[in-house]
SELOTI-530204 format. One record per residue (C-alpha): residue number from 1; residue in one letter; chain; x, y, z. Coordinates in Angstrom, 3 decimals. Layout:
<recs>
<rec seq="NUM" type="A" mol="A" east="X" north="Y" up="Z"/>
...
</recs>
This chain:
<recs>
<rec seq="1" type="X" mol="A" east="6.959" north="20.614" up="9.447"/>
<rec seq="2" type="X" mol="A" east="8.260" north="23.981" up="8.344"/>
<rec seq="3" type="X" mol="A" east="9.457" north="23.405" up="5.079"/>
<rec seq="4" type="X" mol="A" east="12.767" north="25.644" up="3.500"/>
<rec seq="5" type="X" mol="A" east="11.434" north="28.439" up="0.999"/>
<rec seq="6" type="X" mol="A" east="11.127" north="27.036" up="-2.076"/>
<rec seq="7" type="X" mol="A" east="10.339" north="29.790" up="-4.990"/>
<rec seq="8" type="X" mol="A" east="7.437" north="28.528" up="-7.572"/>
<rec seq="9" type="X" mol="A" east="10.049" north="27.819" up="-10.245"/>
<rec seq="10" type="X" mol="A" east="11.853" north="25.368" up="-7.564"/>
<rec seq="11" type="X" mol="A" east="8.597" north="23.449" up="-6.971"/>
<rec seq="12" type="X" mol="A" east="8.129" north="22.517" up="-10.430"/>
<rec seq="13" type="X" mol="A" east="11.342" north="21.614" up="-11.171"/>
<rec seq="14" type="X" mol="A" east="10.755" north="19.187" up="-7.678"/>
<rec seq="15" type="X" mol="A" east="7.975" north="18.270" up="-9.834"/>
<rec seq="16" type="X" mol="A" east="9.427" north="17.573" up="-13.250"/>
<rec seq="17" type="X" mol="A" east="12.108" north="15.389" up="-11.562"/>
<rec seq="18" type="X" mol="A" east="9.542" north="13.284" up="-9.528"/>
<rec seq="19" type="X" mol="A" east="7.567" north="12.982" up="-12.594"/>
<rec seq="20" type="X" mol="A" east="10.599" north="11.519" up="-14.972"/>
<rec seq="21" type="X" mol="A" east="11.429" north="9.393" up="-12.660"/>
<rec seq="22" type="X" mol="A" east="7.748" north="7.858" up="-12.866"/>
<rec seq="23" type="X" mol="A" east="7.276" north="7.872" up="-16.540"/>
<rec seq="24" type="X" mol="A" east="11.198" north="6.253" up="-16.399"/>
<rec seq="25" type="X" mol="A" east="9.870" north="3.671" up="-14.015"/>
<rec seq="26" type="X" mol="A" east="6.694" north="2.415" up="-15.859"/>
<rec seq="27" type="X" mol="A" east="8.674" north="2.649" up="-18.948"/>
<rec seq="28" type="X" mol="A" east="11.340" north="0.455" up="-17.432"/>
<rec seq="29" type="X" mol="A" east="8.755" north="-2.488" up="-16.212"/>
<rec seq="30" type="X" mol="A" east="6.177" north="-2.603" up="-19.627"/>
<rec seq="31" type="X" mol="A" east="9.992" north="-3.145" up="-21.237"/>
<rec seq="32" type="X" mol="A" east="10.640" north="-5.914" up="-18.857"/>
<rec seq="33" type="X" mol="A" east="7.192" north="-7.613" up="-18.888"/>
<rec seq="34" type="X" mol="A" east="7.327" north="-7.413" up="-22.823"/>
<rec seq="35" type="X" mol="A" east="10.811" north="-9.406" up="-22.174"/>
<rec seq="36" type="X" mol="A" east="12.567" north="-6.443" up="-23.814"/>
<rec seq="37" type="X" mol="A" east="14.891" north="-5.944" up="-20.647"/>
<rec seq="38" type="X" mol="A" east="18.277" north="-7.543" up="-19.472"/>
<rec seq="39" type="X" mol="A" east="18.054" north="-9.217" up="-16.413"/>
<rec seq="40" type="X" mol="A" east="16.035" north="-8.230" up="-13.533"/>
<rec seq="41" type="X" mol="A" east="14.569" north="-4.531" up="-12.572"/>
<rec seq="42" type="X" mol="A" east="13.693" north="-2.700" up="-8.892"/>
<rec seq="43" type="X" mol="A" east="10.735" north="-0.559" up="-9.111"/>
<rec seq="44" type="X" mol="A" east="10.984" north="3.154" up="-7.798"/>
<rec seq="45" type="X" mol="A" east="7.525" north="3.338" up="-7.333"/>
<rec seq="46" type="X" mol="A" east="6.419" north="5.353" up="-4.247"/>
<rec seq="47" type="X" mol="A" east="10.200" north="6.589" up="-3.225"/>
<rec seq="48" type="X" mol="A" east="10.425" north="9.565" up="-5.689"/>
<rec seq="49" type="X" mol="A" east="9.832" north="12.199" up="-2.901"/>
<rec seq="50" type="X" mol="A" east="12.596" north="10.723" up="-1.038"/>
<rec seq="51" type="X" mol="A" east="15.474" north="10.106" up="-3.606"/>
<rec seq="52" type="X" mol="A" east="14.406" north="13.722" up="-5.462"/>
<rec seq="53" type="X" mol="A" east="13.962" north="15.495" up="-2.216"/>
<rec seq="54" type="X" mol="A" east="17.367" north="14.579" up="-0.836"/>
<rec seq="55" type="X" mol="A" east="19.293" north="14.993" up="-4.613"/>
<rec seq="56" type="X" mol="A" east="17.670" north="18.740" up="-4.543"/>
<rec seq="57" type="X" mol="A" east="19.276" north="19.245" up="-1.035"/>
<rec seq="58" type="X" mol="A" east="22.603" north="18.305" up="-1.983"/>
<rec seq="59" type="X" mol="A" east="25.024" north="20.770" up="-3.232"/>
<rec seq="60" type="X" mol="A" east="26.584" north="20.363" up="-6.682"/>
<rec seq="61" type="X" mol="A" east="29.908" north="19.648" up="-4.706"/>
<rec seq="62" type="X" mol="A" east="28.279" north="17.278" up="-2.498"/>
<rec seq="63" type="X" mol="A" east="28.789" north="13.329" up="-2.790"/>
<rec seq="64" type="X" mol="A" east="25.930" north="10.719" up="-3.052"/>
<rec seq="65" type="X" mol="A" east="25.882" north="6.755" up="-2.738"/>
<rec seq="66" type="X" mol="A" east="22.076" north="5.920" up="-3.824"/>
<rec seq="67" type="X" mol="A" east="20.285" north="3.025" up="-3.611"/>
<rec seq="68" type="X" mol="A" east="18.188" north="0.768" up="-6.112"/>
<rec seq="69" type="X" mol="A" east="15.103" north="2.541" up="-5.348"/>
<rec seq="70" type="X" mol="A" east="17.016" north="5.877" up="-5.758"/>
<rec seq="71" type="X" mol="A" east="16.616" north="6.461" up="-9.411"/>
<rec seq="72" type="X" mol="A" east="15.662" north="9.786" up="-8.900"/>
<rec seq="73" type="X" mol="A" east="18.497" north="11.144" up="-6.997"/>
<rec seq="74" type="X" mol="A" east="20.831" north="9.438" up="-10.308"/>
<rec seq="75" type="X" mol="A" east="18.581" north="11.004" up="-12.675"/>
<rec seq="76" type="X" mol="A" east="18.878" north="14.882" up="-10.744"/>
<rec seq="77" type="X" mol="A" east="22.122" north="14.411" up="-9.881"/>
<rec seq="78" type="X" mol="A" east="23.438" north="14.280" up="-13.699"/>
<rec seq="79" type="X" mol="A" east="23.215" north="10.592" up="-15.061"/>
<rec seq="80" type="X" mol="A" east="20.809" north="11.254" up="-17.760"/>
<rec seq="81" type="X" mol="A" east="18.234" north="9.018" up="-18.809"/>
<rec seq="82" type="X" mol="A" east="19.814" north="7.975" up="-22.307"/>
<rec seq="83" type="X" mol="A" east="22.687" north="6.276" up="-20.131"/>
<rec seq="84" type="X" mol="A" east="20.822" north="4.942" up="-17.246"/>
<rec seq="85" type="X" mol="A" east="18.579" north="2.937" up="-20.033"/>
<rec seq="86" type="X" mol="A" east="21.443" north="2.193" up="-22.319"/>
<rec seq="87" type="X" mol="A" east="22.957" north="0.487" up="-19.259"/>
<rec seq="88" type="X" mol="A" east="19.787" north="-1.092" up="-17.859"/>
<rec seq="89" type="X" mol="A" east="19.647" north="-3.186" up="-21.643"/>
<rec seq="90" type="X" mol="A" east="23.482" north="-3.953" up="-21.075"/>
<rec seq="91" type="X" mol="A" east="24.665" north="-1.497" up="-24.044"/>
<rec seq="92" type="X" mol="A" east="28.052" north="0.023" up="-24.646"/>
<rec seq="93" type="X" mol="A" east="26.582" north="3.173" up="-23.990"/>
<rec seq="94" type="X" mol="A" east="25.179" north="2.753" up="-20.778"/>
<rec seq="95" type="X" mol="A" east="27.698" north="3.704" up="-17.647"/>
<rec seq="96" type="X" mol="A" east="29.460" north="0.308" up="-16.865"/>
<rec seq="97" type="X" mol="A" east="29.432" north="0.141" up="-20.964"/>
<rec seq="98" type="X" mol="A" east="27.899" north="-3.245" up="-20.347"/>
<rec seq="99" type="X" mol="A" east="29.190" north="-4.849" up="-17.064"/>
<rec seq="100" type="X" mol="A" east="26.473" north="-4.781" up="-15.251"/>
<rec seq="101" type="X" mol="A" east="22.887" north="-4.384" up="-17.035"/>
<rec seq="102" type="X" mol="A" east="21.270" north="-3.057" up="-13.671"/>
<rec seq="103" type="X" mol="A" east="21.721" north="-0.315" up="-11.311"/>
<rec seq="104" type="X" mol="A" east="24.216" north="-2.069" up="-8.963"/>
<rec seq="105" type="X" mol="A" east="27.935" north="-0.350" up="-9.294"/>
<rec seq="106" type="X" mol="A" east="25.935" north="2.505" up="-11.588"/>
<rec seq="107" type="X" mol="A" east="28.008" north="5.560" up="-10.644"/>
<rec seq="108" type="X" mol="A" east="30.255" north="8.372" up="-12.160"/>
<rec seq="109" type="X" mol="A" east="32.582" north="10.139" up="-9.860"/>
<rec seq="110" type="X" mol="A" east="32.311" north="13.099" up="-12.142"/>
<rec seq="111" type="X" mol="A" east="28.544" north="13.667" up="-10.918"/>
<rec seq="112" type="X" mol="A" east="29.567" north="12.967" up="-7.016"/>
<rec seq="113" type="X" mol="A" east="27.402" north="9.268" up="-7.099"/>
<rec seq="114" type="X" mol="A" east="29.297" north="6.457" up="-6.026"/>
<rec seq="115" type="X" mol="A" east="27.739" north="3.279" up="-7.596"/>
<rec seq="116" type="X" mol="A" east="25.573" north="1.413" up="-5.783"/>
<rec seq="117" type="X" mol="A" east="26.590" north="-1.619" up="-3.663"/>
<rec seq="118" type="X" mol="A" east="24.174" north="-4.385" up="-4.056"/>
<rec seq="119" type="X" mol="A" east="24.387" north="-5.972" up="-0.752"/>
<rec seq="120" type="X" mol="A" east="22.857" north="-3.527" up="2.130"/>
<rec seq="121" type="X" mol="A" east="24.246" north="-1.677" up="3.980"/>
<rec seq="122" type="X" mol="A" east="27.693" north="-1.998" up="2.572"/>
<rec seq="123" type="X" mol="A" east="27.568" north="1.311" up="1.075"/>
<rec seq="124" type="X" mol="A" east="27.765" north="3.317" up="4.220"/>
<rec seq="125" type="X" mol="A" east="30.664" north="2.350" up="5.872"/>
<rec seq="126" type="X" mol="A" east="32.356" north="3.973" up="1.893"/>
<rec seq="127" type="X" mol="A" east="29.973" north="6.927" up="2.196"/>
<rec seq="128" type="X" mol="A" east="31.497" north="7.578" up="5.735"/>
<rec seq="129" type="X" mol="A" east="35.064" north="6.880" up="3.923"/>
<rec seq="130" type="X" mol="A" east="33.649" north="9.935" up="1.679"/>
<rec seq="131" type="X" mol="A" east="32.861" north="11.857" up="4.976"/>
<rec seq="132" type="X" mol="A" east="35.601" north="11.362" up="6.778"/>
<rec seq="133" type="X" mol="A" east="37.989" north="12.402" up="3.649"/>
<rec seq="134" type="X" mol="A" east="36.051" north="16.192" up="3.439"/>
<rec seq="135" type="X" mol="A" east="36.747" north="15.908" up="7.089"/>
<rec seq="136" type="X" mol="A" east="40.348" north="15.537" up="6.938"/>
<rec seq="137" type="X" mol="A" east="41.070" north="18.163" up="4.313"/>
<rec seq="138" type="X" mol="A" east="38.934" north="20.576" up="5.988"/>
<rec seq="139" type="X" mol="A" east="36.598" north="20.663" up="2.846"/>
<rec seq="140" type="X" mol="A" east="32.979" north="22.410" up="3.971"/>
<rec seq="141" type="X" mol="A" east="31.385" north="19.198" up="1.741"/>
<rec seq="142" type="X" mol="A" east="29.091" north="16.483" up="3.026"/>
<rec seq="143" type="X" mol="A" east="28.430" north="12.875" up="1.670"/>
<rec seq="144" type="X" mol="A" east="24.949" north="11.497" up="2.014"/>
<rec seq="145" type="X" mol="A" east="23.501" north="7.734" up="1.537"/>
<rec seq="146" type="X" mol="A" east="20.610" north="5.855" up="1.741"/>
<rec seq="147" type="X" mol="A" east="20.300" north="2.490" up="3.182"/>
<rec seq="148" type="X" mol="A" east="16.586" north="0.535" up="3.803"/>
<rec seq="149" type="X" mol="A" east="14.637" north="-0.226" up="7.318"/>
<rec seq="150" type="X" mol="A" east="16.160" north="-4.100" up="7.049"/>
<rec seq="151" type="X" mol="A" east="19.585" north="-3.250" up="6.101"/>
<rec seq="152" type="X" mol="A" east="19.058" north="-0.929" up="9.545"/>
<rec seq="153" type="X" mol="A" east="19.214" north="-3.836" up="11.428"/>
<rec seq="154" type="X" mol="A" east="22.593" north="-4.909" up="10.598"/>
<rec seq="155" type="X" mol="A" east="25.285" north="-4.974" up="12.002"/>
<rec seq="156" type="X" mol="A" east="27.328" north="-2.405" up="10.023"/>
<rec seq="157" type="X" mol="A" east="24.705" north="0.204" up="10.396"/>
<rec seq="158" type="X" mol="A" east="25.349" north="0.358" up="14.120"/>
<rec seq="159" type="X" mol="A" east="29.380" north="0.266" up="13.412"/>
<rec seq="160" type="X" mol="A" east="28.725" north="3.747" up="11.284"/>
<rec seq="161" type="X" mol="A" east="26.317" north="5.330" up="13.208"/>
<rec seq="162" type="X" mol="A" east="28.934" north="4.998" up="15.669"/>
<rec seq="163" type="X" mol="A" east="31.862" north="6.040" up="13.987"/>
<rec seq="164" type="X" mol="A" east="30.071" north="8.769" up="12.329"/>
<rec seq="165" type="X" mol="A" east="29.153" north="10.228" up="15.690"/>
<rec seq="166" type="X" mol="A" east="32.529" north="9.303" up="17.779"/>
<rec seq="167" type="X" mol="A" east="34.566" north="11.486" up="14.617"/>
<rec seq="168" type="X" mol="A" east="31.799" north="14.237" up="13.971"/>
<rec seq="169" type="X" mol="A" east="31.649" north="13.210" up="10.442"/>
<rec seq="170" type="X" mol="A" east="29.987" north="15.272" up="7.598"/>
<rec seq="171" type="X" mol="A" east="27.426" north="12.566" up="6.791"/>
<rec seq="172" type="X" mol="A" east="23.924" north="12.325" up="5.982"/>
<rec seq="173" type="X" mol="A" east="22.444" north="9.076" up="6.646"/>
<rec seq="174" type="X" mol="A" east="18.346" north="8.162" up="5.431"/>
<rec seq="175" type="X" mol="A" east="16.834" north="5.303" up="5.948"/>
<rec seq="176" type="X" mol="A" east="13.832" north="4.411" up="3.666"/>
<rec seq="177" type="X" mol="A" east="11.547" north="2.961" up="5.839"/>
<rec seq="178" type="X" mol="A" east="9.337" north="1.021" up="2.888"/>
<rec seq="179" type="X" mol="A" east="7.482" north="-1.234" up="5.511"/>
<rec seq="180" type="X" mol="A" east="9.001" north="-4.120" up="4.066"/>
<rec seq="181" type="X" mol="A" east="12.601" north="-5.930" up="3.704"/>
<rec seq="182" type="X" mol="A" east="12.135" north="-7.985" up="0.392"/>
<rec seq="183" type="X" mol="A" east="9.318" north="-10.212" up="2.387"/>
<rec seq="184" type="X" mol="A" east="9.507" north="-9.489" up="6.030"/>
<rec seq="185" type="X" mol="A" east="7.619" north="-6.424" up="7.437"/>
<rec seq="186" type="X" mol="A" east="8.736" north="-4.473" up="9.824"/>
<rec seq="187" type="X" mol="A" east="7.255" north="-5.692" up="12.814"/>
<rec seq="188" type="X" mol="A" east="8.836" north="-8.787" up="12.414"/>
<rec seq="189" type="X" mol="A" east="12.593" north="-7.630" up="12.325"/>
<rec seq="190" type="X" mol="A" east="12.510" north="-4.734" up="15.255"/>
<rec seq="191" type="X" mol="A" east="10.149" north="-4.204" up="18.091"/>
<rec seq="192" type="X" mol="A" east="11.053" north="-0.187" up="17.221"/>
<rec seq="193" type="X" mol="A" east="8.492" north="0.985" up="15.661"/>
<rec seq="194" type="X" mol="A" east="10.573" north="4.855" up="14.984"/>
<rec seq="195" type="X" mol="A" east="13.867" north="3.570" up="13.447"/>
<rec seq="196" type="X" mol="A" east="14.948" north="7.152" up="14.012"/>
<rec seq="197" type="X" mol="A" east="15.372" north="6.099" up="17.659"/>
<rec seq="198" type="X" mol="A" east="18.508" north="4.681" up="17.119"/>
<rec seq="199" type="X" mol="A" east="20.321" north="7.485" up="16.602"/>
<rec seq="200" type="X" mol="A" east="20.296" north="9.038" up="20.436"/>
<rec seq="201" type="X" mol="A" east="21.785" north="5.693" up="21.488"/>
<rec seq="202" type="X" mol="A" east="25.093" north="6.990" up="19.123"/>
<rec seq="203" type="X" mol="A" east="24.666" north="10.735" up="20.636"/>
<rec seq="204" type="X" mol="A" east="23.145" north="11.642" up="16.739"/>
<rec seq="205" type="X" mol="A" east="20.606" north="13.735" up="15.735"/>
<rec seq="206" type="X" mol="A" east="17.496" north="12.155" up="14.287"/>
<rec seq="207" type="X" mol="A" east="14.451" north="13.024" up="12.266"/>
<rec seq="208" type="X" mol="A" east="11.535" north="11.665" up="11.232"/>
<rec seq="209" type="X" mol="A" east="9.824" north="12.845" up="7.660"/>
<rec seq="210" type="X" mol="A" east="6.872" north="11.796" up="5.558"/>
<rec seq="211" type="X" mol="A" east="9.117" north="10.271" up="2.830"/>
<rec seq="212" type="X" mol="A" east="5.711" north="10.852" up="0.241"/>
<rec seq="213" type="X" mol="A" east="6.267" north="14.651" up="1.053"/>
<rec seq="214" type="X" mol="A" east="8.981" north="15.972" up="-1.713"/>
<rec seq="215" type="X" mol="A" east="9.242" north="19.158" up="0.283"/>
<rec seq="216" type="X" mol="A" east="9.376" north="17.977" up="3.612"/>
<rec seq="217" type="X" mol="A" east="12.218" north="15.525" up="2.559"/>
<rec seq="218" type="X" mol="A" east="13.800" north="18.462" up="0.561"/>
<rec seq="219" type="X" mol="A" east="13.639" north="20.872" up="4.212"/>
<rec seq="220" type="X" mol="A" east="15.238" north="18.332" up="6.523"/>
<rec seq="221" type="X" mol="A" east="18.211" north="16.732" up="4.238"/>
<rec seq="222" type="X" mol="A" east="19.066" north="20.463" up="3.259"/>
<rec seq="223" type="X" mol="A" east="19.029" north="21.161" up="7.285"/>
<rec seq="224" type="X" mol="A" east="21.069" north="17.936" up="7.918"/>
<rec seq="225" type="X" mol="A" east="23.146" north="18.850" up="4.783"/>
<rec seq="226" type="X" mol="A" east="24.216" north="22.222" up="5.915"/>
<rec seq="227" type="X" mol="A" east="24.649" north="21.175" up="9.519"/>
<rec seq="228" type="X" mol="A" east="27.421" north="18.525" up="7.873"/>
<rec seq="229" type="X" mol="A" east="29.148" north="21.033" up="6.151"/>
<rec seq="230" type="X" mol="A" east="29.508" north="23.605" up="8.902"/>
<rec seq="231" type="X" mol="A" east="31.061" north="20.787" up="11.069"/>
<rec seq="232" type="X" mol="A" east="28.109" north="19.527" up="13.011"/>
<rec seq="233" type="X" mol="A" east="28.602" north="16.430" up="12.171"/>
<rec seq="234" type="X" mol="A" east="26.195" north="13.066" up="10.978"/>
<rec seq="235" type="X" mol="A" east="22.230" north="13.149" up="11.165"/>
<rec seq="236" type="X" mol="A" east="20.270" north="9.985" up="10.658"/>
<rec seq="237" type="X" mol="A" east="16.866" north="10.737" up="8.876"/>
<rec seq="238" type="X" mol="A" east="13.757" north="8.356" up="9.000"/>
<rec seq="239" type="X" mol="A" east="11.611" north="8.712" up="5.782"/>
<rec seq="240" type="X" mol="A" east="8.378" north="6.361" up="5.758"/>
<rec seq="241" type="X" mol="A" east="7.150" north="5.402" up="2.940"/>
<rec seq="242" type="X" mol="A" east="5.565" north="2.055" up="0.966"/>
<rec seq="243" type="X" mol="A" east="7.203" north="0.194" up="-1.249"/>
<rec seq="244" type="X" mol="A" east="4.485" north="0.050" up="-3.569"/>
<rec seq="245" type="X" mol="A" east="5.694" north="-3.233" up="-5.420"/>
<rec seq="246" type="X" mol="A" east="7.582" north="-6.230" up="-5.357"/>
<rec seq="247" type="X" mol="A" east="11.431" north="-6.395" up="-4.131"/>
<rec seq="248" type="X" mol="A" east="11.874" north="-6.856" up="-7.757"/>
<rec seq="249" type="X" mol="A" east="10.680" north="-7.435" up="-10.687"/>
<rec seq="250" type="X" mol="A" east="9.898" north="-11.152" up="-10.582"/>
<rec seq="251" type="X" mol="A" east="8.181" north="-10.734" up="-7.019"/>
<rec seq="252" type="X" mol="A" east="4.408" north="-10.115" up="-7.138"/>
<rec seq="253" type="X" mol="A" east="4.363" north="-9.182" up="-3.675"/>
<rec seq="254" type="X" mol="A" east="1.578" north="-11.175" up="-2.611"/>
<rec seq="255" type="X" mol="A" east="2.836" north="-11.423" up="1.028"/>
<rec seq="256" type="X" mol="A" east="1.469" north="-7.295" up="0.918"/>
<rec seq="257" type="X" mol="A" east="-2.014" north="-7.060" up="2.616"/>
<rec seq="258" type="X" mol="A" east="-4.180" north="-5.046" up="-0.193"/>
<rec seq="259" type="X" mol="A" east="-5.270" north="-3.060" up="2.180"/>
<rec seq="260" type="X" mol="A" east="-2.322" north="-1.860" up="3.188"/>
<rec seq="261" type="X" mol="A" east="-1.401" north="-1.104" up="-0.284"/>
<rec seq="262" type="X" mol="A" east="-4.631" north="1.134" up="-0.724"/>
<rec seq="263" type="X" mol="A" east="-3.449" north="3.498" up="1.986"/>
<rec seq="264" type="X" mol="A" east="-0.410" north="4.404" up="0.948"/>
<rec seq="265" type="X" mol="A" east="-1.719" north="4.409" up="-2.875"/>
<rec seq="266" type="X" mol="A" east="-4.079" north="7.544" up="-1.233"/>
<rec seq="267" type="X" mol="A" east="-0.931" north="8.953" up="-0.363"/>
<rec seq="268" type="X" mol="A" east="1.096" north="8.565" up="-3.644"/>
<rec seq="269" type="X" mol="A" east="3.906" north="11.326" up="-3.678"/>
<rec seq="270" type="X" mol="A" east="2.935" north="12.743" up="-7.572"/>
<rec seq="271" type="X" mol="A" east="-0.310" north="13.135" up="-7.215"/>
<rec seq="272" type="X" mol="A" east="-0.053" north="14.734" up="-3.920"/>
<rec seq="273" type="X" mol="A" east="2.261" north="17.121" up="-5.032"/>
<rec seq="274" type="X" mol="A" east="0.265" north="17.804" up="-7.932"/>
<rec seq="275" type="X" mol="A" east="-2.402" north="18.945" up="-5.586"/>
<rec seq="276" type="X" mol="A" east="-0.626" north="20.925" up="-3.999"/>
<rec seq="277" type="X" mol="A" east="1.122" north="22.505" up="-6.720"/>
<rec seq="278" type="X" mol="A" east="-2.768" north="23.170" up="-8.224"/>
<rec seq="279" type="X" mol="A" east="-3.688" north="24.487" up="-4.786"/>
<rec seq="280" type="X" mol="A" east="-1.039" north="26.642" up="-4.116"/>
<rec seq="281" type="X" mol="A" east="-1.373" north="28.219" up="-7.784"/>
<rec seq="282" type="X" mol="A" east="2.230" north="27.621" up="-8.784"/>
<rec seq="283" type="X" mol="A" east="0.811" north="25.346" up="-11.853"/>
<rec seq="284" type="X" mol="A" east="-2.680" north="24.104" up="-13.654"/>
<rec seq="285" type="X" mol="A" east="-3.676" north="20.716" up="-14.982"/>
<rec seq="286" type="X" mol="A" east="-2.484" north="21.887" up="-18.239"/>
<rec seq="287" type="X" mol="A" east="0.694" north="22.920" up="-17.323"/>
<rec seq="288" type="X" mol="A" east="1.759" north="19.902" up="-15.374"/>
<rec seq="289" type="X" mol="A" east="0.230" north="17.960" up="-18.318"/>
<rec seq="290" type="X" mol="A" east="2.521" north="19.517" up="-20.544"/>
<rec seq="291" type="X" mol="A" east="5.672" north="18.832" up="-18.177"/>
<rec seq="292" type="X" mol="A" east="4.367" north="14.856" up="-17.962"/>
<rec seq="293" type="X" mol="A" east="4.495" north="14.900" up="-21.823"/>
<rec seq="294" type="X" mol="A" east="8.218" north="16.363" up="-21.938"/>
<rec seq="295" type="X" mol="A" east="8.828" north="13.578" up="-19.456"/>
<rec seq="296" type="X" mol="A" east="7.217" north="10.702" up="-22.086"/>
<rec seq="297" type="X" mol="A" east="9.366" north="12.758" up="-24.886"/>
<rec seq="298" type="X" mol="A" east="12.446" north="12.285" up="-22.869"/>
<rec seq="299" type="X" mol="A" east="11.742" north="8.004" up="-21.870"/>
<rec seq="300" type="X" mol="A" east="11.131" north="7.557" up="-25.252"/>
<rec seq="301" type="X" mol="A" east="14.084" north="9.172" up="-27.048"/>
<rec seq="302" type="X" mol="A" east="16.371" north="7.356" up="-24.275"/>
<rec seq="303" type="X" mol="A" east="14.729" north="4.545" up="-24.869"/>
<rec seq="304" type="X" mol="A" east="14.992" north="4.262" up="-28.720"/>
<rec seq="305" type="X" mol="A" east="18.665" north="5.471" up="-27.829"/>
<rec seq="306" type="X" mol="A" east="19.006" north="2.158" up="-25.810"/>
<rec seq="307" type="X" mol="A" east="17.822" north="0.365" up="-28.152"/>
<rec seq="308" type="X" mol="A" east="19.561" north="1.091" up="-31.519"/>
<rec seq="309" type="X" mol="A" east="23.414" north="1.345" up="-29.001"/>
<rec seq="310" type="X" mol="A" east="26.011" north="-1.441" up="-29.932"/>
<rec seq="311" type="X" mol="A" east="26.385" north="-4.363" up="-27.948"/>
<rec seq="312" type="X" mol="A" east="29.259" north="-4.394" up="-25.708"/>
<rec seq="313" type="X" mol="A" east="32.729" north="-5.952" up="-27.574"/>
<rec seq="314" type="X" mol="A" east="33.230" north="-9.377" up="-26.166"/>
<rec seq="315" type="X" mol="A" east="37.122" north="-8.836" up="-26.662"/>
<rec seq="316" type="X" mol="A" east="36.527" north="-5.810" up="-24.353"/>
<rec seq="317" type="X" mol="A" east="35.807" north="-7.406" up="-21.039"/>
<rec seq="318" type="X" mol="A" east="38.787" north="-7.498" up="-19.164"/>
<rec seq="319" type="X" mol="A" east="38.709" north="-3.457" up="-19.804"/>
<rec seq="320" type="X" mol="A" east="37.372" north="-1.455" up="-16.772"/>
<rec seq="321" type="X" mol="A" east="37.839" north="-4.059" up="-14.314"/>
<rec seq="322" type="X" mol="A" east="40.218" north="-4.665" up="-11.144"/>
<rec seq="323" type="X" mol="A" east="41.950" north="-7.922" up="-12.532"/>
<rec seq="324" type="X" mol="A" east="41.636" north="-9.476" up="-16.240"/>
</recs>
């Protein structure tokens, strides 16, 4: 993989953003285990190249629809952590100002992130909408979603993949290919080993990437990105990766072979890219110490923030809604 140049400066700030969204994550589940949280909780853990990479890619004018293992991409793309918390704990403060205490419907149209739609894939067929709008107004803009290796399987993916090709749409399609859909592994939903595949059947453009690579995702969504925006249409990207825990937070995942899980733990996206951040000379232990200690500055002040915000206004909720 030839990767785009990225300047030293860029690479740590690939680094800083992959490293909040860590510190945010095992923040988030020693809240939840000490029953501190609202609701349930998805774990990022062992997607940060992926939803970092593709969020650095993107251009400011650019529009997003993540997923729940995306938290990254929110986080880079402007949603900072004070609100993402703040509406994780069902707060005023938090983005749905207490509708929804999770990430599902968690976006702001003034960042370009259109909130995520719980059930999979139901948030291409409005990221093509997105697409297909730049299209129409001649706007050099591209839209870009995520959707998971079992949501690939429905339906509705095929219907996009379609549409996006058939109308030369500016869209960026990746599928996070975690090994696992909630319970079932992938083996036992496709006999397609490469998702990625699936995109010559639709006359698209596919790539394969090492979703634990934060560069290499960064190189390839940028390529697909600009290739959207100078009218060459959809590109469907494969990123493989592990989901490294549960679906959620109440599922201990004991269906995962530990083995399995010891692999991909070798192949963890921070501390690879910590390596090679050491190796390549653009940083020391010290200095990426000191940017993982901003991080636990910045979890902890949102957190506290979170914490002390008012409850939501019970004569309130009919506000913000499509019908009282």
């Amino acid at each position: 993989m030839t990767h785009t140049q990225l300047s030293p400066q860029q690479k740590l700030e690939l680094y800083y953003w992959m490293r909040l969204t860590r510190t945010f994550d095992d923040r988030m589940l020693a809240l939840w285990k000490q029953g501190r949280g609202v609701g349930g909780t998805f774990s990022e853990r062992g997607h940060e190249a992926i939803g970092v990479g593709a969020a650095y890619a993107m251009y400011p004018d650019d529009v997003v629809a993540p997923m729940h293992r995306d938290l990254g991409c929110y986080l880079l793309r402007g949603l900072s952590p004070r609100r993402i918390f703040a509406n994780l704990l069902g707060r005023e403060t938090g983005i749905t100002r207490g509708r929804d205490a999770n990430l599902h419907g968690m976006g702001d149209l003034e960042h370009g992130i259109i909130g995520f739609i719980s059930h999979l894939p139901q948030s291409l067929p409005v990221a093509l909408g997105v697409a297909m709008s730049f299209r129409y107004r001649h706007e050099a803009r591209a839209a870009l979603t995520f959707v998971g290796d079992g949501a690939s399987s429905a339906g509705l993916f095929a219907e996009v993949l379609n549409m996006a090709a058939v109308f030369n749409a500016p869209l960026v399609i990746i599928v996070e290919n975690n090994q696992y859909a909630y319970s079932t592994p992938l083996s036992q939903q496709t006999k397609v080993p490469d998702l990625v595949v699936r995109a010559a059947a639709y006359g698209l453009p596919g790539v394969t990437v090492d979703g634990n690579d934060v560069e290499a995702v960064y190189s390839v969504v940028r390529q697909a990105i600009d290739r959207a925006r100078g009218g060459g249409g959809a590109t469907l990207i494969e990123a493989k990766t592990m989901r490294m825990l549960g679906h959620a937070i109440h599922d201990g995942a004991e269906y995962v072979p530990r083995e399995l899980l010891a692999e991909w733990e070798a192949k963890d996206p921070l501390r690879r890219y910590e390596g090679v951040l050491q190796q390549e000379g653009v940083a020391d232990a010290v200095e990426l110490s000191e940017i993982g200690e901003r991080c636990q500055r910045e979890i902890e002040s949102a957190i506290e923030f979170a914490e002390d915000s008012p409850w939501p206004d019970p004569a309130t909720v009919s506000e913000g809604v499509y019908a009282p």
